[in-house]
Biopython code that builds the backbone (N, CA, C, O; Angstrom):
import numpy as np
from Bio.PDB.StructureBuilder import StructureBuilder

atoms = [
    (1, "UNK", "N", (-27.138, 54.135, -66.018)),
    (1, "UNK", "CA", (-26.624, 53.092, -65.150)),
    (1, "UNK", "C", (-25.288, 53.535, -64.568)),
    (1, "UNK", "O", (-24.362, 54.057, -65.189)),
    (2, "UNK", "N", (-25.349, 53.203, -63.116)),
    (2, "UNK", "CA", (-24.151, 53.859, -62.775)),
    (2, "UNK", "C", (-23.499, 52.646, -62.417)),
    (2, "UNK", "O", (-24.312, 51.777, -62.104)),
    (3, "UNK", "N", (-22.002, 52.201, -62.341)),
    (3, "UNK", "CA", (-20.886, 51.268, -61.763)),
    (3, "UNK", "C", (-20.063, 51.817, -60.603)),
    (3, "UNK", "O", (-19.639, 52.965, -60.475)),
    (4, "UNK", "N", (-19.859, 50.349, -59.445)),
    (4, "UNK", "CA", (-18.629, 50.752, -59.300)),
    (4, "UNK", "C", (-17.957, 49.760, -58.872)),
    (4, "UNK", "O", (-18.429, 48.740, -58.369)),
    (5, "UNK", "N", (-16.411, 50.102, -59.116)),
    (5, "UNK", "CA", (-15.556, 48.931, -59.386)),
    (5, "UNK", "C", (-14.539, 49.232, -58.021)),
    (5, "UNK", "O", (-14.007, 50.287, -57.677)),
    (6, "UNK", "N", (-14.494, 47.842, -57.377)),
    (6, "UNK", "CA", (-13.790, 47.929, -55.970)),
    (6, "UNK", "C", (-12.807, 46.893, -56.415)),
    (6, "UNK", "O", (-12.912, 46.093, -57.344)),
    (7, "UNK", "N", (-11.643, 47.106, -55.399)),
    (7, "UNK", "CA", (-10.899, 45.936, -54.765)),
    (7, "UNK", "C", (-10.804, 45.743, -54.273)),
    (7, "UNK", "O", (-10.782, 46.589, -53.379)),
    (8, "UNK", "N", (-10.560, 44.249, -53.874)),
    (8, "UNK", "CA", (-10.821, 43.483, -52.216)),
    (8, "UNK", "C", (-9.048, 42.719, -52.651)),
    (8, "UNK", "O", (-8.777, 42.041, -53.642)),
    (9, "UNK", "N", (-8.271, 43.071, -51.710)),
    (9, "UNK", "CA", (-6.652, 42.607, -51.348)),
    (9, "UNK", "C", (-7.264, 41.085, -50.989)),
    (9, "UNK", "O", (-8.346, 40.952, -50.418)),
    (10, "UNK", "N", (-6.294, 39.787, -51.463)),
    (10, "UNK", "CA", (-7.302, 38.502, -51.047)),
    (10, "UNK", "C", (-5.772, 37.655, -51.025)),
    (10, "UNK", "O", (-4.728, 37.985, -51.586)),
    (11, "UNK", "N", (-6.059, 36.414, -50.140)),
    (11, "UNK", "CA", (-4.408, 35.489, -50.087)),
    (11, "UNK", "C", (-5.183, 34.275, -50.393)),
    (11, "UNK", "O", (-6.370, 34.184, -50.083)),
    (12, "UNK", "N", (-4.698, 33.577, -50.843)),
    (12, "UNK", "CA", (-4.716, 31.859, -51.453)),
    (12, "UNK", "C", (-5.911, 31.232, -50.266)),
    (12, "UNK", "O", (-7.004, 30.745, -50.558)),
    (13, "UNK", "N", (-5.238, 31.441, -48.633)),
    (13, "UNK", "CA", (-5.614, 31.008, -47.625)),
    (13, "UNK", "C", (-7.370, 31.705, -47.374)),
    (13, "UNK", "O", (-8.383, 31.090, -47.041)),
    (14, "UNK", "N", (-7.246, 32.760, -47.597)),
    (14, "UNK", "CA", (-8.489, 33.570, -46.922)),
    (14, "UNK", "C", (-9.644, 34.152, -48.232)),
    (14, "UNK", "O", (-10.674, 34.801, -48.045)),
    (15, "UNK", "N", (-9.154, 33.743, -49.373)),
    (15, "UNK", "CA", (-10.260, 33.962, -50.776)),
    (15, "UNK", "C", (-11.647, 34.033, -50.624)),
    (15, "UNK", "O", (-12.462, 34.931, -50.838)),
    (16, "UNK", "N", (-11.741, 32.803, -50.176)),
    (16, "UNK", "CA", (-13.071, 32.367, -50.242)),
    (16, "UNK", "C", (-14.332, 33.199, -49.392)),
    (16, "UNK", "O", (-15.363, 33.776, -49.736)),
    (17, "UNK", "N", (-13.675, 32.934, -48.151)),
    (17, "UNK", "CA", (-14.498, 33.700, -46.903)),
    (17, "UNK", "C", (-14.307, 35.344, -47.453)),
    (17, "UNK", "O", (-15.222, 36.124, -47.719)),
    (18, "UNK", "N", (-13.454, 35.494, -47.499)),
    (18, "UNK", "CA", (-13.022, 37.576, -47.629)),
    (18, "UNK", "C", (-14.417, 37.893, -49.399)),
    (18, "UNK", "O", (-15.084, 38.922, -49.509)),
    (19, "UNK", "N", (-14.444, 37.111, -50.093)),
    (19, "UNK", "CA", (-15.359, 37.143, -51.135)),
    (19, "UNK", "C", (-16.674, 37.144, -50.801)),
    (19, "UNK", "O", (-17.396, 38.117, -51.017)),
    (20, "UNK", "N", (-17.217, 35.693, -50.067)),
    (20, "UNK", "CA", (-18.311, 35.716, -49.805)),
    (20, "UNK", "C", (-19.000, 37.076, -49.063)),
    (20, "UNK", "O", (-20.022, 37.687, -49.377)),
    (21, "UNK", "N", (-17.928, 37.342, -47.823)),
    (21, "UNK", "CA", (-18.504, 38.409, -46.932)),
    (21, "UNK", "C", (-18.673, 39.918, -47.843)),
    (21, "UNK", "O", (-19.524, 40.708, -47.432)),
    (22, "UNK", "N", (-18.029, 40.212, -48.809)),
    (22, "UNK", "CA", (-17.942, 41.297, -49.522)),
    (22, "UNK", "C", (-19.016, 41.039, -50.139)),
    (22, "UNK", "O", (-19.960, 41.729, -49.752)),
    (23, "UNK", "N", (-19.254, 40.298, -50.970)),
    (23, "UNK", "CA", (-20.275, 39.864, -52.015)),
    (23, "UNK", "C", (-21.383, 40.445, -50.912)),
    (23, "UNK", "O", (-21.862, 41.576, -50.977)),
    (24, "UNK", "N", (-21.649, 39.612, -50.049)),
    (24, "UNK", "CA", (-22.628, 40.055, -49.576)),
    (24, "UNK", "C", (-23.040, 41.004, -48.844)),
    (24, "UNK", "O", (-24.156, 41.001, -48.325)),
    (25, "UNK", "N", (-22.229, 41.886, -48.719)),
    (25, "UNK", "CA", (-21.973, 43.374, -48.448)),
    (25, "UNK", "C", (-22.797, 44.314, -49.225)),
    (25, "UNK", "O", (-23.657, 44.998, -48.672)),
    (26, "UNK", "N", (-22.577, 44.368, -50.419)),
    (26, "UNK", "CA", (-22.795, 44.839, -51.987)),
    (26, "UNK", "C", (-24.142, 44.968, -51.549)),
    (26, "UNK", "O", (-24.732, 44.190, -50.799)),
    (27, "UNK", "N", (-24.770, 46.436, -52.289)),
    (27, "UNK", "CA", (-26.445, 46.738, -52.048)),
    (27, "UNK", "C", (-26.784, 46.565, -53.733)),
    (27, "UNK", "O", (-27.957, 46.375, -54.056)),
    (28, "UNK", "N", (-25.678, 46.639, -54.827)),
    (28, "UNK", "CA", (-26.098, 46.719, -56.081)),
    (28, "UNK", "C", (-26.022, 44.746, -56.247)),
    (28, "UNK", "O", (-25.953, 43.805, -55.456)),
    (29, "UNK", "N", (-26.102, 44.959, -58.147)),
    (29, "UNK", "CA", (-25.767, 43.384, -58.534)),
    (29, "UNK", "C", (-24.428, 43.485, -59.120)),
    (29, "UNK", "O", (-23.976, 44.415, -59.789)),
    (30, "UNK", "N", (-23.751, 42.183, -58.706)),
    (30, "UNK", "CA", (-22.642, 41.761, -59.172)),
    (30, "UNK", "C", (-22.462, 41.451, -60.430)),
    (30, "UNK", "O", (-22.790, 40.355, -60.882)),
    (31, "UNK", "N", (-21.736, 42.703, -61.367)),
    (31, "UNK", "CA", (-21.819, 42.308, -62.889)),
    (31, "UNK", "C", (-20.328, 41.129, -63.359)),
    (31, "UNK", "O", (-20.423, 40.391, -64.340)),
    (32, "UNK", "N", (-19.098, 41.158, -62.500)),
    (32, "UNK", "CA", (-17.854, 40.827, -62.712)),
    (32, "UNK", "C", (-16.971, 40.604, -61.618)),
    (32, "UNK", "O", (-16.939, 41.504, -60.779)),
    (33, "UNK", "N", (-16.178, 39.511, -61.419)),
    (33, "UNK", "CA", (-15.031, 39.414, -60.800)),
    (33, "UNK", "C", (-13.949, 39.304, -61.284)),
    (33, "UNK", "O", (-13.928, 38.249, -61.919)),
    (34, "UNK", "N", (-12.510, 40.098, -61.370)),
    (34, "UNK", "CA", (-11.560, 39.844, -62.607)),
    (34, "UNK", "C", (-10.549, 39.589, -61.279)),
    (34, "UNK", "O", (-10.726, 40.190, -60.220)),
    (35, "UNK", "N", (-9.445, 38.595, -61.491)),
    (35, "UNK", "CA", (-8.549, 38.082, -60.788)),
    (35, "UNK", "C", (-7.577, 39.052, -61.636)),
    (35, "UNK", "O", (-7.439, 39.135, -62.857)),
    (36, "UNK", "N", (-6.802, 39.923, -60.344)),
    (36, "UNK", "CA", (-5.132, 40.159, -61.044)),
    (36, "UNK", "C", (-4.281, 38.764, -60.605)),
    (36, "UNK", "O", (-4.043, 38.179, -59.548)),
    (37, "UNK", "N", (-3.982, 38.587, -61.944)),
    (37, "UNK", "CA", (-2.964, 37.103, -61.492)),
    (37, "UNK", "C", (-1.206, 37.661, -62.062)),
    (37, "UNK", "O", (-0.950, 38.445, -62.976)),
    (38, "UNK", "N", (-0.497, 37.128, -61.396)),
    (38, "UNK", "CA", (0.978, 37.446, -61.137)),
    (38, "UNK", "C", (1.728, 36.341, -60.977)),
    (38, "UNK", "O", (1.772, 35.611, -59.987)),
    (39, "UNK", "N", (2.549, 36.208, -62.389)),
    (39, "UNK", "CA", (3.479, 35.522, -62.125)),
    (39, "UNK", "C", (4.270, 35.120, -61.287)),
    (39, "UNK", "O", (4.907, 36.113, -60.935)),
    (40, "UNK", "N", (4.673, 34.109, -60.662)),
    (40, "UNK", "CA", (6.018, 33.930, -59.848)),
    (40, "UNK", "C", (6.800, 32.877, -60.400)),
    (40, "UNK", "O", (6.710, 32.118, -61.365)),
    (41, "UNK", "N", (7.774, 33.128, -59.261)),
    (41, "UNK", "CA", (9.025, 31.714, -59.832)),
    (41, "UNK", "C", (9.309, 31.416, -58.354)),
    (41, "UNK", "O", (9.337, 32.223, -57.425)),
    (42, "UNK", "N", (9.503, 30.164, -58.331)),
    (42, "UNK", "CA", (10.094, 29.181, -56.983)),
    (42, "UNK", "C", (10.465, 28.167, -57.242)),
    (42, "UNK", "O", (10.129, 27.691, -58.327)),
    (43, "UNK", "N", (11.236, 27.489, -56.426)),
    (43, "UNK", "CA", (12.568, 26.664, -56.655)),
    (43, "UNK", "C", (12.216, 25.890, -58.034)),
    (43, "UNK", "O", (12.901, 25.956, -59.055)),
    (44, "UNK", "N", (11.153, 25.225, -57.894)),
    (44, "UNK", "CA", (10.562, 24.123, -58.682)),
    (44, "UNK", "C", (9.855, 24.357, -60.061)),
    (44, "UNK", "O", (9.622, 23.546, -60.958)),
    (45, "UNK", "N", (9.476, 26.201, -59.945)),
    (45, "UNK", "CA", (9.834, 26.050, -61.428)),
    (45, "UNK", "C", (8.714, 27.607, -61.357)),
    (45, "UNK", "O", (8.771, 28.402, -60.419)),
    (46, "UNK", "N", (7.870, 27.743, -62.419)),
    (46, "UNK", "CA", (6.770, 29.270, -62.433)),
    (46, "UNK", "C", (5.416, 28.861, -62.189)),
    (46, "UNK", "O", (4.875, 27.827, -62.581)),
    (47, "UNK", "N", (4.887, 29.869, -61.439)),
    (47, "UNK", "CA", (3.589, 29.338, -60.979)),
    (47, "UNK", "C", (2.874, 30.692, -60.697)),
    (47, "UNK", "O", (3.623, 31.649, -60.501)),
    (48, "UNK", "N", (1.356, 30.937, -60.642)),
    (48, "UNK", "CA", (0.616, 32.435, -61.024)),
    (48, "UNK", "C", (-0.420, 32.647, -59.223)),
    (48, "UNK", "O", (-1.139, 31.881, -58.581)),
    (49, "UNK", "N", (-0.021, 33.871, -59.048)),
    (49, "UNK", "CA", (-0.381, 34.141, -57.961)),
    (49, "UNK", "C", (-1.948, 35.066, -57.845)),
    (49, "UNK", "O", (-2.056, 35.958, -58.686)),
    (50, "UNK", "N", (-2.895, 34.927, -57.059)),
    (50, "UNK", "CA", (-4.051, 36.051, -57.647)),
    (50, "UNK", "C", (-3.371, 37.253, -56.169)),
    (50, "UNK", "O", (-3.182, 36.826, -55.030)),
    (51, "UNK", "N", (-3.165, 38.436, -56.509)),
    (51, "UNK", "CA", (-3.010, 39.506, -55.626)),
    (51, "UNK", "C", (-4.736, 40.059, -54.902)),
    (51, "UNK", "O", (-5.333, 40.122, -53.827)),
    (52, "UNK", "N", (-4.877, 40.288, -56.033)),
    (52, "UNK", "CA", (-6.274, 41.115, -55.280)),
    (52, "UNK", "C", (-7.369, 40.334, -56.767)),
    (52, "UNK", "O", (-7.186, 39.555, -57.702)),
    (53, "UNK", "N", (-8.750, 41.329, -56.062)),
    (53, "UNK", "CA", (-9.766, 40.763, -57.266)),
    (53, "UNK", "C", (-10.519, 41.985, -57.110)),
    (53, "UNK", "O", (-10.866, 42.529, -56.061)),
    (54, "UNK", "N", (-10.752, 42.393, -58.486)),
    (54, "UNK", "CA", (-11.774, 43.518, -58.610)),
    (54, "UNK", "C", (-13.041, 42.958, -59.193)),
    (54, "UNK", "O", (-13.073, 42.052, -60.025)),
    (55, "UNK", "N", (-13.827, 43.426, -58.808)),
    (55, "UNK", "CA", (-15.361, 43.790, -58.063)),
    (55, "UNK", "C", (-16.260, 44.883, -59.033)),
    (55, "UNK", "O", (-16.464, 46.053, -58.711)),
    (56, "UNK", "N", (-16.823, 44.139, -60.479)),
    (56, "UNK", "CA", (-18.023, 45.072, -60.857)),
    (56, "UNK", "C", (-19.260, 45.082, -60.354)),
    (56, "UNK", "O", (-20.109, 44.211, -60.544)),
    (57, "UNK", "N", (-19.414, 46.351, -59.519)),
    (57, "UNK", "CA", (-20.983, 46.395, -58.761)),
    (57, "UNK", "C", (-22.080, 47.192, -59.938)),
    (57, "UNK", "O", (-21.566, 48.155, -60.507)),
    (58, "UNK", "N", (-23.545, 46.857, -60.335)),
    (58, "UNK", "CA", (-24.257, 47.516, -61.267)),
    (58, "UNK", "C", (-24.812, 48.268, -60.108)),
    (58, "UNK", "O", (-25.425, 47.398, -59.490)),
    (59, "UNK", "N", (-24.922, 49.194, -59.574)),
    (59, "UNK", "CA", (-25.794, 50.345, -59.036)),
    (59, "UNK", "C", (-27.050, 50.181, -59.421)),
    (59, "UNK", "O", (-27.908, 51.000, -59.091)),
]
sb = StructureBuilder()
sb.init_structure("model")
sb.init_model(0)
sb.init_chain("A")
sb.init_seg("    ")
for serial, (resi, resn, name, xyz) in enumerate(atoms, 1):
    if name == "N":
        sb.init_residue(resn, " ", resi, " ")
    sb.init_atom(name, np.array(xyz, "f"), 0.0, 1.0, " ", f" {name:<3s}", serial, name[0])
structure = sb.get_structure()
């Protein structure tokens, strides 16, 4: 079995759509989606940001 693991760069605003269209891009099956999530801080106090999301494809 071969893998492969992508990243798709993604913003709060554009997640959804930028996922779907990738997803359905993909010729293998989708084994995983892992969110990098990132702390922040703003005025009001700490709150977690997703940067990008990696992408397990099963070949």
């Amino acid at each position: 079995m071969k893998y492969n693991v992508h990243r798709l760069d993604v913003k709060a605003d554009n997640m959804q759509d930028r996922l779907e269209k990738f997803i359905n891009s993909l010729k293998g099956e989708v084994i995983s989606i892992i969110p990098n999530v990132k702390p922040t801080f703003m005025g009001m106090g700490g709150t977690a940001k997703v940067d990008y999301l990696l992408i397990v494809e099963k070949l």
